[in-house]
C-alpha positions as a Markdown table, in Angstrom:
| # | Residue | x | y | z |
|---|---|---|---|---|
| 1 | Unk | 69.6 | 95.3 | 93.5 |
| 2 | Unk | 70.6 | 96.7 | 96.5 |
| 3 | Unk | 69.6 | 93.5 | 98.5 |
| 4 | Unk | 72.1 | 91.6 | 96.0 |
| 5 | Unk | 74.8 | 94.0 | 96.8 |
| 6 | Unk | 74.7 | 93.9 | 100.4 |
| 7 | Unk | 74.2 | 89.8 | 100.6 |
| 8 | Unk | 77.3 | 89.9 | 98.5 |
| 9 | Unk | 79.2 | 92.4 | 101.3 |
| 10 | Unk | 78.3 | 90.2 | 104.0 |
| 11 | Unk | 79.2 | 87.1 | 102.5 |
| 12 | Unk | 82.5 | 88.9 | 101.7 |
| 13 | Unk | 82.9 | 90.4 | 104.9 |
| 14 | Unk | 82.4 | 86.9 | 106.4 |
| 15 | Unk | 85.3 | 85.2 | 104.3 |
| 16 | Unk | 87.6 | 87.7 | 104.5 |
| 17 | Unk | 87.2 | 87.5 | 109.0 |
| 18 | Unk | 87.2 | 83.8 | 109.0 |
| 19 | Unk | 90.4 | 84.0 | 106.3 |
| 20 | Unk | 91.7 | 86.6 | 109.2 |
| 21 | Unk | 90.8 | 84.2 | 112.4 |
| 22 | Unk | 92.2 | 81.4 | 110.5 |
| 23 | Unk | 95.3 | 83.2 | 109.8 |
| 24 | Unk | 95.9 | 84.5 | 113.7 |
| 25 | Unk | 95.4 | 80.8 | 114.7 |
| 26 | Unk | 97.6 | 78.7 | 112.7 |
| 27 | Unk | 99.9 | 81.3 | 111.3 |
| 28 | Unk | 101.7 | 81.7 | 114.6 |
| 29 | Unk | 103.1 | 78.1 | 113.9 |
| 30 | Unk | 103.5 | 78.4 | 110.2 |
| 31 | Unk | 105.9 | 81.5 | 110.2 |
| 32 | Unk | 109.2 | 80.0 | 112.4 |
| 33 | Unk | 109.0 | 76.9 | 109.8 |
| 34 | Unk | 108.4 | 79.3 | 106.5 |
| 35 | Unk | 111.5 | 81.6 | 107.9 |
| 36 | Unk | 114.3 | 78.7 | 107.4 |
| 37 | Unk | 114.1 | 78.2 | 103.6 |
| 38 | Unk | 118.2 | 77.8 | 103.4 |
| 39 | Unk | 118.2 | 75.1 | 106.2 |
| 40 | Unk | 116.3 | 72.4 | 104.3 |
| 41 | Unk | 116.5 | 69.3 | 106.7 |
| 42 | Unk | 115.3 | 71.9 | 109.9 |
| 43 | Unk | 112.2 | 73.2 | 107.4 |
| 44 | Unk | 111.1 | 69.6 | 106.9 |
| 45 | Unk | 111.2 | 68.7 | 110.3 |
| 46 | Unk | 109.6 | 72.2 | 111.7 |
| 47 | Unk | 106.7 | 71.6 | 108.5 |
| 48 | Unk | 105.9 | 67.7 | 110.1 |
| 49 | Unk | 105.6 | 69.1 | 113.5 |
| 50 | Unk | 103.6 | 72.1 | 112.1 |
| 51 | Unk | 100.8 | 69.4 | 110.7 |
| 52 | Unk | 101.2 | 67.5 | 114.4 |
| 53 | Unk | 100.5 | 70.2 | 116.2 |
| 54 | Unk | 97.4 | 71.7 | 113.5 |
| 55 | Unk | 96.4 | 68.3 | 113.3 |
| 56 | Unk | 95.8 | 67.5 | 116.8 |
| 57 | Unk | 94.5 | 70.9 | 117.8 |
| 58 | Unk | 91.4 | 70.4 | 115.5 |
């Protein structure tokens, strides 16, 4: 039982840091695009760049 439960923690633990990591790395570019939701033509372009620039970096 107890060697259930804490497998479980530490898978948990593990998703919710890689979630985190994830986040801190491609959230910096995400947010300036997801910030312009009334300028539609600047969000489109800023979202293709976003994919470029995610793209390219992995």
């Amino acid at each position: 039982m107890a060697s259930k439960l804490h497998s479980f923690i530490l898978v948990f633990v593990i998703l919710v840091v890689n979630s985190v990591l994830e986040a801190q790395a491609g959230g910096i570019r995400i947010r300036p695009g997801s910030h312009l939701p009334g300028d539609a033509s600047g969000s489109n372009s800023n979202h293709s760049d976003i994919t470029e620039k995610s793209n390219s970096s992995l």
